[in-house]
C-alpha positions in Angstrom: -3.0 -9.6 20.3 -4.8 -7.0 22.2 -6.2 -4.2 19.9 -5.6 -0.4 20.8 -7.4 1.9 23.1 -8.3 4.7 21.9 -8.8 8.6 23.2 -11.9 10.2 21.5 -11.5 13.8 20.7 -14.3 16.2 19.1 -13.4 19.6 17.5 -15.9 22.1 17.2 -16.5 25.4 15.6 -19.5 27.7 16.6 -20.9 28.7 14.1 -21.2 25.6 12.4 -23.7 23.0 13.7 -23.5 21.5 16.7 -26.5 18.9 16.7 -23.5 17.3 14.6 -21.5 16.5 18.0 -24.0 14.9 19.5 -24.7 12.9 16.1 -20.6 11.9 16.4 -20.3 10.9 20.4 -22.7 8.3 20.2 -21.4 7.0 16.6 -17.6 6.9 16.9 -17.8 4.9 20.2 -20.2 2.6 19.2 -18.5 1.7 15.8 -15.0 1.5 17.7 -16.3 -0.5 20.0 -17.6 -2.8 17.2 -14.3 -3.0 16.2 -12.8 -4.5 19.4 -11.4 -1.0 20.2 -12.1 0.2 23.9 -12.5 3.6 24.0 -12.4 7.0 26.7 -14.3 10.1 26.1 -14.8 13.3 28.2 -17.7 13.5 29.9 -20.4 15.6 27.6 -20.9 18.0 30.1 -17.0 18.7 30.8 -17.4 21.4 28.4 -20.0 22.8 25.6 -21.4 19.8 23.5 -18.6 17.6 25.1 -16.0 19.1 22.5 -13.1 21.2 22.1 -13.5 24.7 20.8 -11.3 27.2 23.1 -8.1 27.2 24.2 -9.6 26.9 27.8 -11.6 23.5 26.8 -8.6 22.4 25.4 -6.7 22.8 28.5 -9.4 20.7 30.0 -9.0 17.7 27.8 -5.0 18.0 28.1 -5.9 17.4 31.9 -8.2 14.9 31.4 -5.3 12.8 28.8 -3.4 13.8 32.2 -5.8 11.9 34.6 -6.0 8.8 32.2 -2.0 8.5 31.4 -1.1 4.9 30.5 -4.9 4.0 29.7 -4.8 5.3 26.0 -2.9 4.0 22.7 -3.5 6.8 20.5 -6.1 10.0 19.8 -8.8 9.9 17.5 -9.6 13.6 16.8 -13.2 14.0 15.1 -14.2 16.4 12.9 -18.0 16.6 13.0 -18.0 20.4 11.7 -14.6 22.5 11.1 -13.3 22.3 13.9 -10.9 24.4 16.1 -7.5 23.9 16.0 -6.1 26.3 18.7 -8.2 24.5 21.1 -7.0 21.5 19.3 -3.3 21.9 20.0 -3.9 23.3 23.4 -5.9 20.0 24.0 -3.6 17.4 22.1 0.3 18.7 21.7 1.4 16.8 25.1 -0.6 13.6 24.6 2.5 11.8 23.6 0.7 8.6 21.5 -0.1 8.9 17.9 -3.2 11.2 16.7 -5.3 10.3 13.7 -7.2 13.2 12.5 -10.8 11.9 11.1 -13.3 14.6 9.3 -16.6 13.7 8.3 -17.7 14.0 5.0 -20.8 16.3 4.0 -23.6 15.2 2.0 -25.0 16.8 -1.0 -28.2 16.9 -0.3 -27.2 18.9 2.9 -25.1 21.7 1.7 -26.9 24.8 3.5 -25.2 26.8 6.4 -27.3 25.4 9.0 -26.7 21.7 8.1 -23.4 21.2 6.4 -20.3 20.3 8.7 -17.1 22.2 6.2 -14.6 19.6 7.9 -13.5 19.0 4.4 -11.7 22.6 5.1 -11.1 22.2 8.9 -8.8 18.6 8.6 -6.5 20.9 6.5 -6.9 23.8 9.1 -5.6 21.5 12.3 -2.8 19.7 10.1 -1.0 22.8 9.0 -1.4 24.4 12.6 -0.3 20.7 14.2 2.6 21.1 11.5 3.6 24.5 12.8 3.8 23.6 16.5 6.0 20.4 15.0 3.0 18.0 16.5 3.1 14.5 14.8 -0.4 13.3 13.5 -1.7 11.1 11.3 -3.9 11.6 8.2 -5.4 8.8 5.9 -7.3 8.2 2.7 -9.6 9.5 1.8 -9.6 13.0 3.6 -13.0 12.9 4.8 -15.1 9.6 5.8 -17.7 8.5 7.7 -16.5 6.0 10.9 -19.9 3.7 9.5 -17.9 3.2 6.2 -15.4 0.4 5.5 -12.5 2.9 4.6 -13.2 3.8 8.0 -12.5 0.6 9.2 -9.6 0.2 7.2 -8.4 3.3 8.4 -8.5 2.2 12.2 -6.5 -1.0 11.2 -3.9 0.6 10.0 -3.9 3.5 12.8 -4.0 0.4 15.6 -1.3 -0.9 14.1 1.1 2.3 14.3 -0.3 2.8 18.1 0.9 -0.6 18.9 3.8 -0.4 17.5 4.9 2.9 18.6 3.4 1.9 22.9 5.9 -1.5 22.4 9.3 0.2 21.2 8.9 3.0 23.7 9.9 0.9 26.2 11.0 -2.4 25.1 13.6 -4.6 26.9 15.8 -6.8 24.9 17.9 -9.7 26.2 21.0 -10.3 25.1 22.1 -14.3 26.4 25.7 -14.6 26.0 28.4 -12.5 24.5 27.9 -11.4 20.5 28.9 -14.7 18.7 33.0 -14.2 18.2 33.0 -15.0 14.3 30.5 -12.1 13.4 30.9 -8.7 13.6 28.1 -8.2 11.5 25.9 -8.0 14.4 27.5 -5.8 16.7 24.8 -2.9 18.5 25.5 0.3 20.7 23.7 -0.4 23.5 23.8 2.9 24.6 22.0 4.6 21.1 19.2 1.6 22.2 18.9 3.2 25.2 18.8 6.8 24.0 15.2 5.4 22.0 13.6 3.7 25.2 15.3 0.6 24.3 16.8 -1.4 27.3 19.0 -3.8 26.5 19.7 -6.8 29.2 22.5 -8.9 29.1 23.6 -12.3 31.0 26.4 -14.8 30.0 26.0 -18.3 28.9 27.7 -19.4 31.9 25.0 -18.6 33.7 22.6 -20.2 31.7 24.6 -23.6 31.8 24.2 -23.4 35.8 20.9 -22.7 35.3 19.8 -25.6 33.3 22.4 -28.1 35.9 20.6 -27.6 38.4 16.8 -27.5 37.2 15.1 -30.7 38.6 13.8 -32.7 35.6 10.7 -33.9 37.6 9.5 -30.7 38.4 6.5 -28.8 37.1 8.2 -26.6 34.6 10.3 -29.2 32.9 7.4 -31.5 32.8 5.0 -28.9 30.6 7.8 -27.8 28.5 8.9 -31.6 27.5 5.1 -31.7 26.4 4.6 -28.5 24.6 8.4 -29.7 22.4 6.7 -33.1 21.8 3.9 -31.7 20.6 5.5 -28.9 18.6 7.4 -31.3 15.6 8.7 -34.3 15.0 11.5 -35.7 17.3 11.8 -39.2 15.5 15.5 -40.0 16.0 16.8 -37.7 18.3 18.6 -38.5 21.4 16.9 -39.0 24.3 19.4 -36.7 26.3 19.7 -34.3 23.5 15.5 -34.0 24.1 16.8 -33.5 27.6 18.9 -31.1 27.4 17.4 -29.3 25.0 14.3 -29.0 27.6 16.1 -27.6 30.3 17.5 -24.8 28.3 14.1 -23.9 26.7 12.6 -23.9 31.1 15.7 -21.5 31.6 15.2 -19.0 28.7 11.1 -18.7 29.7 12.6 -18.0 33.2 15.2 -15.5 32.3 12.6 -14.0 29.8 10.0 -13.6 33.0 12.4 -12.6 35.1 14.0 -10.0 33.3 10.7 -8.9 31.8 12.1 -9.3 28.0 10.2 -8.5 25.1 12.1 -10.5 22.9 15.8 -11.9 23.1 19.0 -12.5 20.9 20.9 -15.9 21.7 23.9 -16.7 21.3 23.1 -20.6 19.7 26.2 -21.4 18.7 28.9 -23.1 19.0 29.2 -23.6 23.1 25.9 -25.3 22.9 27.4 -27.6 20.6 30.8 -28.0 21.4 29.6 -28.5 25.8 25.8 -29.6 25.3 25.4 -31.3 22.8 22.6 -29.2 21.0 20.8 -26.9 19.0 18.6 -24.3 20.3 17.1 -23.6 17.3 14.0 -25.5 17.8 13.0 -23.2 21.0 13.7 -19.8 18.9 11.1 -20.6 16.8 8.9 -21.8 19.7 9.6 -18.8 21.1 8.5 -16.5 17.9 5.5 -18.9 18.0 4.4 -17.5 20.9 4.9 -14.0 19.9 8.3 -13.4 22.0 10.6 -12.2 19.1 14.2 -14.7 19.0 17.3 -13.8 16.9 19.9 -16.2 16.0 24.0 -14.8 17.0 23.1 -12.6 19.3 21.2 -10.4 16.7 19.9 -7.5 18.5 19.5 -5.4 16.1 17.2 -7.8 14.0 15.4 -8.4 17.0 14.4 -5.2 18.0 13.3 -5.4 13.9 10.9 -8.7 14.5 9.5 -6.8 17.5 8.1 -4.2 15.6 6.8 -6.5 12.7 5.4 -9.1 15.3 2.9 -5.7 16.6 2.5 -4.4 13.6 0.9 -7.5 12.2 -0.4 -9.2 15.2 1.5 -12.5 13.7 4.8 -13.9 14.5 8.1 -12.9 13.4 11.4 -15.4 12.3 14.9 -14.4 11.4 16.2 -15.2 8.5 19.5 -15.2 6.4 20.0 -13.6 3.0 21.1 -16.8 2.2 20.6 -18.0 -1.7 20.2 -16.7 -5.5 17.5 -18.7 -7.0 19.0 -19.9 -10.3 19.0 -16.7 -12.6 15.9 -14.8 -11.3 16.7 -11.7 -10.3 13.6 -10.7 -8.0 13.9 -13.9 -6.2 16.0 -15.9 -3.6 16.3 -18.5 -0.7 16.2 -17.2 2.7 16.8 -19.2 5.3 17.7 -20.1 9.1 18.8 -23.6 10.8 15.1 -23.4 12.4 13.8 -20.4 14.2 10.9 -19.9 11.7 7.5 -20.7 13.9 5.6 -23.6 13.1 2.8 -20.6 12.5 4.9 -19.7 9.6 5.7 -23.1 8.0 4.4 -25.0 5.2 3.6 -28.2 7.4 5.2 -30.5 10.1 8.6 -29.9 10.5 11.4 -32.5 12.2 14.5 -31.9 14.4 17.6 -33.0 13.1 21.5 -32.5 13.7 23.3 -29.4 13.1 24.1 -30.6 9.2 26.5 -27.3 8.3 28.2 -26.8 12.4 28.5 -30.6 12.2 31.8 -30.1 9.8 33.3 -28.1 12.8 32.0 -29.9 15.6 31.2 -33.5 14.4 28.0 -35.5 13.7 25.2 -35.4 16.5 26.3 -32.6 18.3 23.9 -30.1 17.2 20.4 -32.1 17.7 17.8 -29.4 18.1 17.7 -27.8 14.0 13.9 -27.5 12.9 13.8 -28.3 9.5 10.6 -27.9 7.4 9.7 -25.3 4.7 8.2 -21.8 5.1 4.4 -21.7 3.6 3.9 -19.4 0.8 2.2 -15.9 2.1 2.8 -12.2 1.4 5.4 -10.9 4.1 6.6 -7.3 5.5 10.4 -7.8 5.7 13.1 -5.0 7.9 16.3 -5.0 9.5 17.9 -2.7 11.9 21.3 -1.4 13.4 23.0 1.4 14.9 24.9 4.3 13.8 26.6 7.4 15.5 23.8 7.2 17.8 20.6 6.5 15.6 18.7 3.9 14.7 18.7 3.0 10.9 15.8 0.8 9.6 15.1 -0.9 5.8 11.7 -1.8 4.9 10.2 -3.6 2.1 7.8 -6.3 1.2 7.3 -9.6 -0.5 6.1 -13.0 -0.9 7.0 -16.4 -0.5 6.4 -18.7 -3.6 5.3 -22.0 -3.8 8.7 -22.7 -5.7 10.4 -25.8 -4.9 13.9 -26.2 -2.8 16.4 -29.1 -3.4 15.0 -32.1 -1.0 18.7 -32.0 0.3 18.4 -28.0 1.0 18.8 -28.0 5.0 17.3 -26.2 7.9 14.1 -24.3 7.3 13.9 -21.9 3.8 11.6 -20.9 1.5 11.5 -18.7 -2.2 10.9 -15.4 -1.6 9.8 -13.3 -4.3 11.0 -9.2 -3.8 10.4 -6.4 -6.3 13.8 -4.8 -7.2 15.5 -7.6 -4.8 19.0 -6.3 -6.7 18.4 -3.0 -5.1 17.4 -4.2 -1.7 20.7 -6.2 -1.4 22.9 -3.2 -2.7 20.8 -1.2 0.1 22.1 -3.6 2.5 25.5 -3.8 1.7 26.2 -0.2 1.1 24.7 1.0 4.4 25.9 -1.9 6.1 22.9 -3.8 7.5 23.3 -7.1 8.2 23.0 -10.7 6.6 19.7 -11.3 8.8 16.5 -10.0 8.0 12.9 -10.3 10.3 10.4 -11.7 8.5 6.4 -11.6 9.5 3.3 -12.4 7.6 1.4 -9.3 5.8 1.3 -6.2 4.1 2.3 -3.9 6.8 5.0 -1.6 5.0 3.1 1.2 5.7 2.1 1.0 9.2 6.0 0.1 10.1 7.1 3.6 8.3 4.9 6.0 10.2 5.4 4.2 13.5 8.8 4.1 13.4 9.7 7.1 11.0 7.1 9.6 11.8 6.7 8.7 15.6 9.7 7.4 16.9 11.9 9.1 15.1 14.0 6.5 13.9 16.0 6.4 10.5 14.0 4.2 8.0 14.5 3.8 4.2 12.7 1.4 1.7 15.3 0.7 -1.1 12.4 -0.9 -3.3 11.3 1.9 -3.5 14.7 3.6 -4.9 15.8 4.2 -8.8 16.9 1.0 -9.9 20.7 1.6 -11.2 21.5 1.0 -15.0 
């Protein structure tokens, strides 16, 4: 996943030092660049020391974020002495990406006018004038540090996380394949409130989809390298050579629809046409999909979508969607979840196998649904959320967890594993209260935090972490 670029900005106050700017242009870069970040800086001589001091340099750094629009994720705004923060807001309150505000720490041993930087005092300065002008900005632990340390590291992996985030949702597509699945109301979305947030939401029937997949030629190029990637992906040992077909052509059509619509991740609707006029499953290419890093929801799940698509950026790994599906005997913190097979092989415990539709197969009859993934989901820490839509907002819950290494019956179908969440009780009165529903997106990480700013403080949509809440006696 590509990392953020980054803006460098440099405050500067008069009176303190300015040897200390000079010190800072040639460190930040070079440590960012370490990091895989590229990187754009005003030219040192566009204005004293290369800095922002006056409200007339800062005007000239608000053209020069002008000039580069598009080429930047986010701002880093260096301290090297107090800073300025009029200049600071003149320069900064229309960039429009996230801002981290970085001060550098002084030392002890320099603590005399001439050599000590105050920044200490001037982050505080620039965050309550930023707060005044209503001018969203990020500040990390601990206030000051220097970009050579590792907390400085560890702060730019968590602000590249909230820049990516934040540059994806702004204008995502979403596709929509086929009509919401008739039985579930759960997952209905207002397309329009998606809008409203940058959110496009594309939608095509299953009709179409059908004609696209009758008359794909089997010999040509694009069914030929998808046939290999599926055979490659799992285990097909015992499924029907025209359910292996069939199965194929639909997976050519959704990458084409995908690239022709320019989706950033889809919903499908997988069931139970494809079963009841195919034949099949696609469950198999969601999670192909997800493996690739292209977010796929089961039922025509929007909502959850749009979740996986911020998890999938802010972790860099792939997301899966997963039903609240299971208690796990009497422990309270834990339970099953579970899908018929969109988890990414990324994401499982080992080889997985395709097999018939075990649960649709009651409605439909045996081998009609060929195309479930089953396997087992490894154990690894995981960021979960969920989204929908309310009277024109967007509502997120976020939380985290783990999978176990707990065993599932042998005879527990699809693709599951035991998930261990603090408070789970809570969580699912969170869910049914505010009605979310019975999906959740799943990735791999710790990335709670980076999920709340992005989407809370930056995008301004509604989040809540229910984990988080009193637990009720």
């Amino acid at each position: 996943m590509n990392q953020s670029r980054f803006a460098l900005f440099f405050g500067n106050r008069g009176f303190f030092p300015a040897s200390l700017l000079a010190e800072a242009r040639e460190e930040l870069p070079r440590v960012l660049k370490a990091m895989g970040h590229e990187v754009l800086m005003l030219d040192a001589d566009a204005t004293r020391h290369g800095a922002v001091e006056t409200p007339r340099e800062g005007e000239i750094y608000a053209n020069f974020l002008r000039e580069n629009r598009g080429q930047y994720d986010g701002v880093i705004l260096s301290l090297p002495n107090f800073g300025d923060e009029t200049g600071a807001v003149a320069a900064l309150k229309d960039a429009g990406v996230p801002i981290l505000i970085q001060g550098y720490p002084d030392d002890m041993d320099r603590m005399a006018p001439e050599v000590r930087r105050d920044a200490f005092c001037g982050k505080l300065s620039i965050m309550d004038v930023f707060h005044q002008y209503g001018l969203p900005f990020t500040a990390l632990k601990p206030h000051v540090v220097s970009p050579s340390s590792e907390k400085f590291r560890a702060n730019v992996d968590h602000f590249d996380r909230v820049c990516r985030i934040v540059a994806k949702m702004r204008n995502m597509v979403v596709g929509a394949i086929g009509a919401r699945t008739t039985a579930f109301k759960t997952v209905r979305i207002d397309e329009i409130a998606l809008q409203q947030h940058g959110i496009t939401m594309e939608t095509l029937d299953l009709s179409d989809i059908f004609a696209r997949m009758r008359a794909l030629e089997p010999t040509g190029e694009a069914y030929t390298e998808k046939a290999a990637t599926l055979r490659g992906y799992t285990s097909w040992t015992g499924v029907p050579e025209a359910a292996f077909e069939k199965i194929t052509r639909l997976g050519v059509v959704l990458d084409e629809v995908i690239d022709e619509y320019r989706m950033d991740a889809i919903a499908l609707r997988c069931w139970i046409e494809l079963q009841q006029q195919l034949g099949i499953s696609a469950c198999v290419l969601l999670g192909e999909l997800n493996n690739r890093g292209i977010p796929a929801a089961c039922e025509v799940d929007v909502g959850n979508a749009v979740a996986m698509y911020a998890l999938h950026h802010g972790s860099g790994e792939p997301a899966t969607c997963l039903d609240w599906n299971n208690n796990y005997g009497e422990e309270d913190d834990k339970c099953i979840l579970f899908h018929c097979g969109p988890v990414p092989r990324a994401l499982m415990a080992g080889p997985g196998r395709i097999a018939d539709h075990a649960i649709l197969a009651n409605a439909v009859g045996e081998g009609c649904g060929y195309g479930c993934h089953v396997g087992r989901i490894a154990p690894f820490d995981f960021t979960f959320a969920s989204m929908r839509t309310e009277a024109g907002k967007l509502h997120f819950y976020l939380g985290e967890g783990a999978f176990t290494e707990d065993a599932i019956p042998s005879d527990f179908f699809g693709c599951g594993g035991v998930a261990a969440i603090p408070r789970l009780q809570d969580v699912l009165l969170h869910i049914g209260y505010n009605g979310y529903r019975h999906h959740v997106g799943v990735t791999r990480g710790k990335v709670l935090q980076a999920l709340r700013e992005a989407l809370g403080h930056y995008l301004g949509y509604e989040t809540a972490e229910p984990q988080s809440a009193p637990r009720e006696v």
